[in-house]
C-alpha positions in Angstrom: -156.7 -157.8 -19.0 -160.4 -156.9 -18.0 -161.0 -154.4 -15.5 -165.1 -154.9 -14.0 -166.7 -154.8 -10.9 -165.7 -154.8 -7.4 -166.3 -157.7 -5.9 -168.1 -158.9 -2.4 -167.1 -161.9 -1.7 -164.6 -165.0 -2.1 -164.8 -168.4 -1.9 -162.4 -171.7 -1.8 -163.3 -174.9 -3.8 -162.4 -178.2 -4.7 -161.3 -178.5 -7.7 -163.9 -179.6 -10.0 -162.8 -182.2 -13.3 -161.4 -179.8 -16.2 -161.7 -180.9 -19.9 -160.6 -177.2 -21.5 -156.6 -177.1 -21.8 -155.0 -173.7 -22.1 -154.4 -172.0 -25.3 -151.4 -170.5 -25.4 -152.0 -167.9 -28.3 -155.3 -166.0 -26.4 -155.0 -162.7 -25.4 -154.9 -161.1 -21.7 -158.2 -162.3 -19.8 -161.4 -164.7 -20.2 -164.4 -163.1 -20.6 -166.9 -165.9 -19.3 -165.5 -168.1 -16.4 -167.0 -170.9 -14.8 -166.2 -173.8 -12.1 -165.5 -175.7 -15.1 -163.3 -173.1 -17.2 -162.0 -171.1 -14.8 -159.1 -167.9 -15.3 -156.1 -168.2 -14.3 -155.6 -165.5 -12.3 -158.1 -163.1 -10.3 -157.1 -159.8 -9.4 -158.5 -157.8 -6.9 -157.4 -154.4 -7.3 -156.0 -151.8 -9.9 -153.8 -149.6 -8.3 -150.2 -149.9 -9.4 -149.6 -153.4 -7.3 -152.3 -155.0 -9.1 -151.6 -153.7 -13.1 -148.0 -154.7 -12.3 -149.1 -158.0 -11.1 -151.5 -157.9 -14.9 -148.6 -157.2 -16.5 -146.1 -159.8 -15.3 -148.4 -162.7 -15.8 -149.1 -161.0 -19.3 -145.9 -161.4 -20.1 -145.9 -165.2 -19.8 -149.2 -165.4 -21.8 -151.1 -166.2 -17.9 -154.7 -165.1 -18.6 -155.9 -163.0 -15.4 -159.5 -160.6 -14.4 -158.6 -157.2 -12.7 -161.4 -156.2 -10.9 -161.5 -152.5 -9.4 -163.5 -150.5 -6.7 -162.5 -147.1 -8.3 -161.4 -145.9 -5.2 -158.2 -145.7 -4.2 -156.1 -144.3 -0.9 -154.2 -141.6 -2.9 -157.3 -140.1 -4.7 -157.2 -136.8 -2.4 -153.5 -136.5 -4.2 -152.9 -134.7 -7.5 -149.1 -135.7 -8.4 -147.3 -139.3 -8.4 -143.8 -138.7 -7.0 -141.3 -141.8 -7.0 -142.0 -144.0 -9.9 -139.2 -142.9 -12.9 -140.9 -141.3 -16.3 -144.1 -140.3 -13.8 -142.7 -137.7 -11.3 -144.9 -135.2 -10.1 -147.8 -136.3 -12.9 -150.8 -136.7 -12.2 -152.0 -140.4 -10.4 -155.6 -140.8 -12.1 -153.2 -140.6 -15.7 -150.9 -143.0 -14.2 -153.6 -145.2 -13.7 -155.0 -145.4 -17.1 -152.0 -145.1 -19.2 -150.6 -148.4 -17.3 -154.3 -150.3 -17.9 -154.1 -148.9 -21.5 -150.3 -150.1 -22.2 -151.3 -153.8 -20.9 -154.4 -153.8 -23.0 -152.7 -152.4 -26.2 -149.4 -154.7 -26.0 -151.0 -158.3 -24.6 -154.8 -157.6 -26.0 -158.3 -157.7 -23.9 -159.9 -160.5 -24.7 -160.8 -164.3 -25.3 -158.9 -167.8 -24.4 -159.0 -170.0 -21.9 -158.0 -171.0 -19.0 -155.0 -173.3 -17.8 -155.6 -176.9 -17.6 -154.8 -177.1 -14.3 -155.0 -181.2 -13.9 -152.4 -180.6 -10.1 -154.2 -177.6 -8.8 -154.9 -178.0 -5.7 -156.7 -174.7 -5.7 -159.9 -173.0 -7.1 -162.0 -170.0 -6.2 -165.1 -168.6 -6.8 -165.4 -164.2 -6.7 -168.8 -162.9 -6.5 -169.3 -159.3 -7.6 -171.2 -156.6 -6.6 -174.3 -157.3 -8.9 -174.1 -160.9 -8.2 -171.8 -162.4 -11.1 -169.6 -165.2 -10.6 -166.1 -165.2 -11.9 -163.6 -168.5 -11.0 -159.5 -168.6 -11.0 -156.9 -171.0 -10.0 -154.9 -167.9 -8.0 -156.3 -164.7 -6.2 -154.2 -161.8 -5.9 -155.2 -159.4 -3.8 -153.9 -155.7 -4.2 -156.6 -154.4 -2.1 -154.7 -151.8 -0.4 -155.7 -150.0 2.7 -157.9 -147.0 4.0 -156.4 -144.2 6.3 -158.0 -143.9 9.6 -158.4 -140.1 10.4 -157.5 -138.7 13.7 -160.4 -138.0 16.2 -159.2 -134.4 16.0 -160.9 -131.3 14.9 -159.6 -130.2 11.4 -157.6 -133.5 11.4 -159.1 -134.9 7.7 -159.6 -131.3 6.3 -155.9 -131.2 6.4 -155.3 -134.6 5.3 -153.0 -134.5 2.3 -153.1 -131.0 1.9 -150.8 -130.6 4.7 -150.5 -133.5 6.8 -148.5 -136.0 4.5 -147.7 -139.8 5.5 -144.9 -140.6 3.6 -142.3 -137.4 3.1 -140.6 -139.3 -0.1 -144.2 -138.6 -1.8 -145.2 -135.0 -0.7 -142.7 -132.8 1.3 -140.3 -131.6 -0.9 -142.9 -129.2 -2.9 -143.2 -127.1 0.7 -139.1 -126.9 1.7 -137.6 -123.9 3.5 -139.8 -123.3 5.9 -139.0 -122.6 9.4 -140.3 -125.2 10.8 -142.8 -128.6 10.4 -144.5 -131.0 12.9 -144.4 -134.4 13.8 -147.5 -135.9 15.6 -146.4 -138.6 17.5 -149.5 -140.2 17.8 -150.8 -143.6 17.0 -148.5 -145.4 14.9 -146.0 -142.8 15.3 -145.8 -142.7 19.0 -143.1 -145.3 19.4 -140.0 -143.0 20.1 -137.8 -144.1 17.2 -141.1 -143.4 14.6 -141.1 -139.8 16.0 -137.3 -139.4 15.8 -137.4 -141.0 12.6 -139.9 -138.9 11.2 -138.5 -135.8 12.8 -135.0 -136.4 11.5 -137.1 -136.7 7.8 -138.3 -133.2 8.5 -135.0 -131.3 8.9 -134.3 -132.4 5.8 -137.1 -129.8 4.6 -137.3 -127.4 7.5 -135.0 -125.4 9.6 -136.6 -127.1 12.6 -139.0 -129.9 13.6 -141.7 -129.8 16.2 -143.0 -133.5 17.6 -146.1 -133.0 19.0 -146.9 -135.4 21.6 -150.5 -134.5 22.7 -149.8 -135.0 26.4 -148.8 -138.1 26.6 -146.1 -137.9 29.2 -144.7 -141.7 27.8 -144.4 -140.4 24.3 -142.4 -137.2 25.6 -140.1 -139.2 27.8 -139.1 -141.6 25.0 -138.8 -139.0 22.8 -135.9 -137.1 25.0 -134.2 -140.1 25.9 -133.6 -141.0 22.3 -133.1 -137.5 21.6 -130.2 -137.0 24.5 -128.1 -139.9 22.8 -127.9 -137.6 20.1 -124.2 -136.0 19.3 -124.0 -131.9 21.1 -123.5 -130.3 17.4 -126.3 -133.1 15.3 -129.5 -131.2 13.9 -131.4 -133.7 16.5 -129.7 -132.1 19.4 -130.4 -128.5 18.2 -133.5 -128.5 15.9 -136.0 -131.2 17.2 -138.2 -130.0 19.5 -140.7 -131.8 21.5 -144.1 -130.2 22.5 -146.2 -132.2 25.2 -149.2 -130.2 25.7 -152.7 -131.7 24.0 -153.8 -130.0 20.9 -157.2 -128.4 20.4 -157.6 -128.3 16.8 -155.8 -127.9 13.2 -156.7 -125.5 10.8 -155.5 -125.5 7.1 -154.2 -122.1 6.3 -154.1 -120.4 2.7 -150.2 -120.4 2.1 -148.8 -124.0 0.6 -149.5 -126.7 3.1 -149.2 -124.6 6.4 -151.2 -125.7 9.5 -151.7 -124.1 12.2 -151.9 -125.8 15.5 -154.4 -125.2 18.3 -152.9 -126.0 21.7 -155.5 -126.4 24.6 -154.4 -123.2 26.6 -154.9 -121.3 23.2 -151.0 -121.1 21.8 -150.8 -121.3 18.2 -147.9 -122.9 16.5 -147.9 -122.0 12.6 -146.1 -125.5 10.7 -144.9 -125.5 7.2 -146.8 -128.9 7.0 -146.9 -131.9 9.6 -146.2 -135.5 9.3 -148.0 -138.5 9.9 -149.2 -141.3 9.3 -152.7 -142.2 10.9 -153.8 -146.3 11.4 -155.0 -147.5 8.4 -157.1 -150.6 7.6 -157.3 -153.2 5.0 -160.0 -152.5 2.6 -163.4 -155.2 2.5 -163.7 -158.2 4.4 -161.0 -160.8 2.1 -158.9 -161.9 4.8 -161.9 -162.8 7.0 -163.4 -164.5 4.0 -160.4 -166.7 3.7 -159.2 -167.2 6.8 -155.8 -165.3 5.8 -153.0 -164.5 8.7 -152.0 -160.7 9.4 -149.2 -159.4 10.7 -148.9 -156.9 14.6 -149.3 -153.5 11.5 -152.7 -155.0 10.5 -151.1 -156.1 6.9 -151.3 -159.4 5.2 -149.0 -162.0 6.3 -146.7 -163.1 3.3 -144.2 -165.7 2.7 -141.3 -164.0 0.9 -140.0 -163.5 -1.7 -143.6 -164.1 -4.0 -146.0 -162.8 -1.5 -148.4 -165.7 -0.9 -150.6 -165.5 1.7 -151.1 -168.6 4.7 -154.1 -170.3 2.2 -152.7 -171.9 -0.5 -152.8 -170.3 -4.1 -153.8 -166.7 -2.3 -151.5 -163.8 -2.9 -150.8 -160.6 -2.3 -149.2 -157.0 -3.3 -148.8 -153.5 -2.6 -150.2 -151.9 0.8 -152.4 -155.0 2.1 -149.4 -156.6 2.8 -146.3 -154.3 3.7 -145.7 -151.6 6.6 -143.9 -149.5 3.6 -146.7 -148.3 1.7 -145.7 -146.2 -1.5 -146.0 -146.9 -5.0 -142.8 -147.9 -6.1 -143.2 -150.4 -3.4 -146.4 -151.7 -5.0 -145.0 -152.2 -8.4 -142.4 -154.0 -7.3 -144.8 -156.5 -5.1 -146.3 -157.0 -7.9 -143.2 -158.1 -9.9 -142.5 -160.2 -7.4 -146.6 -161.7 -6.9 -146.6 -162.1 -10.7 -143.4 -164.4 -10.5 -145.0 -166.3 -7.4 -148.7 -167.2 -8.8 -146.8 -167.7 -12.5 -144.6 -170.1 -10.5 -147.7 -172.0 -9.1 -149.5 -172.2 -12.2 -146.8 -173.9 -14.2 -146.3 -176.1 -12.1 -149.5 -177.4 -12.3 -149.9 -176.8 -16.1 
């Protein structure tokens, strides 16, 4: 496995006539590629999706590139929570110790590329300083960007007390008397909100979903809430606050926020969840003319992940709704198996 440059652009290609045939005893990647002796497999990303993706084709001796922008969504985060042995370590370790344990069990260097005499795919990845590197498969573990709130204090809270996903921060900041919900954006929809807000009382003594004056919201909001059972924690602890807020502002204690209404009320939160719109990093799927689903992900055929254009894939955040890390690594388990699939059957 190589890790290089991030790349700029991709590009589909007949398949040119191949004379090289694989050799089976190489190590992980191939350090010059060309239309003629192309890699198996290109990689675009190295978050945990695309090292597990590395690793599984590893395993079946399938030569592959991983190429990296060095930025990643969770950078702003200092602990890992969710993946067994890695549990509240830190995520720029995680990183290197998984490129290090490919590297130092399947090697980093030489070999060819598969024959590929029934591909029906090829494509060409130009990188930033103008390389070109060719591969039968793409994988793209691109993941995705947050989109902050147009609110004041909105990103300077980001991660230090607004958290998207309460299986990966929440549970360092329980007991307090009470967290929000913003039910805004993608978590407007009333069963988000509840959802969410249900997630909370699991770590608070009571939730507050803030609306932001969207009298829709707050409707949906109490009608799901009044199906709720008289003595249920959703009857008794969710509350729902419909006036617009001014501002956030991160306090000093934990993850506390305090929370500006417009008529100057200040609500004090333990921390708030949400999860803001997010967007699929570079310009890939326009590239390749790739489908995407109503949450802005990839579209994938299940259960390997590859994409509407043939010999395309994809893993982790770009192309699920249910972006964590455990997720990822399992995507690309399951990629690894589809694009291995593909390229033995055209060996």
């Amino acid at each position: 496995m190589k890790t290089t440059h991030p790349l700029s652009t991709i590009s589909n290609f007949p398949k040119p006539p191949i004379t090289k045939a694989r050799n089976k005893q190489s190590t992980a990647y191939y350090k010059i590629t060309t239309r003629t002796s192309p890699i198996d497999v290109l990689i675009i990303g190295a978050g945990p999706a695309g090292l597990s993706t590395a690793l599984g084709l590893a395993r079946l001796q399938i030569k592959c590139i991983v190429f990296s922008s060095n930025v990643f969504r969770n950078q702003e985060s200092k602990h890992m929570h969710g993946v067994p042995t890695w549990e509240h370590r830190d995520l720029v370790e995680y990183r290197a110790a998984a490129r290090e344990d490919v590297v130092k069990n399947y090697g980093s260097g030489g070999g060819e590329g598969s024959e590929g005499a029934d591909s029906k795919t090829l494509f060409r990845a130009v990188d930033e300083r103008g390389a070109e590197w060719w591969g039968w498969k793409i994988v793209l573990a691109v993941g995705v960007r947050d989109v902050m709130l147009e609110m004041e204090g909105y990103e300077e809270c980001w991660v230090k007390g607004i958290f998207h996903c309460l299986f990966c921060h929440g549970y360092e900041e329980r007991g307090g008397a009470s967290a929000g919900v913003f039910a805004i954006d993608d978590c407007a929809p009333r069963h988000s909100a509840t959802h969410l807000a249900r997630f909370v009382l699991r770590l608070a003594d009571n939730a507050t979903i803030y609306t932001n004056g969207n009298e829709l919201v707050s409707q949906g909001i109490r009608d799901m809430l009044a199906t709720a059972g008289a003595a249920t924690s959703s009857k008794n602890n969710i509350f729902i606050e419909e006036r617009k807020i001014a501002k956030l502002v991160k306090l000093p204690n934990g993850a506390q926020v305090e929370v500006w209404l417009v008529d100057g009320t200040r609500k004090i939160e333990a921390f708030v969840a949400h999860k803001p719109k997010g967007m699929l990093n570079g310009t890939f799927v326009e590239q390749m003319g790739l489908q995407t689903m109503p949450q802005g992900v990839i579209k994938l055929g299940v259960p390997f992940n590859e994409t509407s254009v043939s010999g395309v894939f994809a893993a982790g955040d770009c192309g699920t709704a249910v972006q964590a890390s455990a997720t990822a690594l399992s995507m690309g388990a399951m990629t690894a198996a589809g694009a291995a699939s593909s390229i033995c059957a055209e060996d």
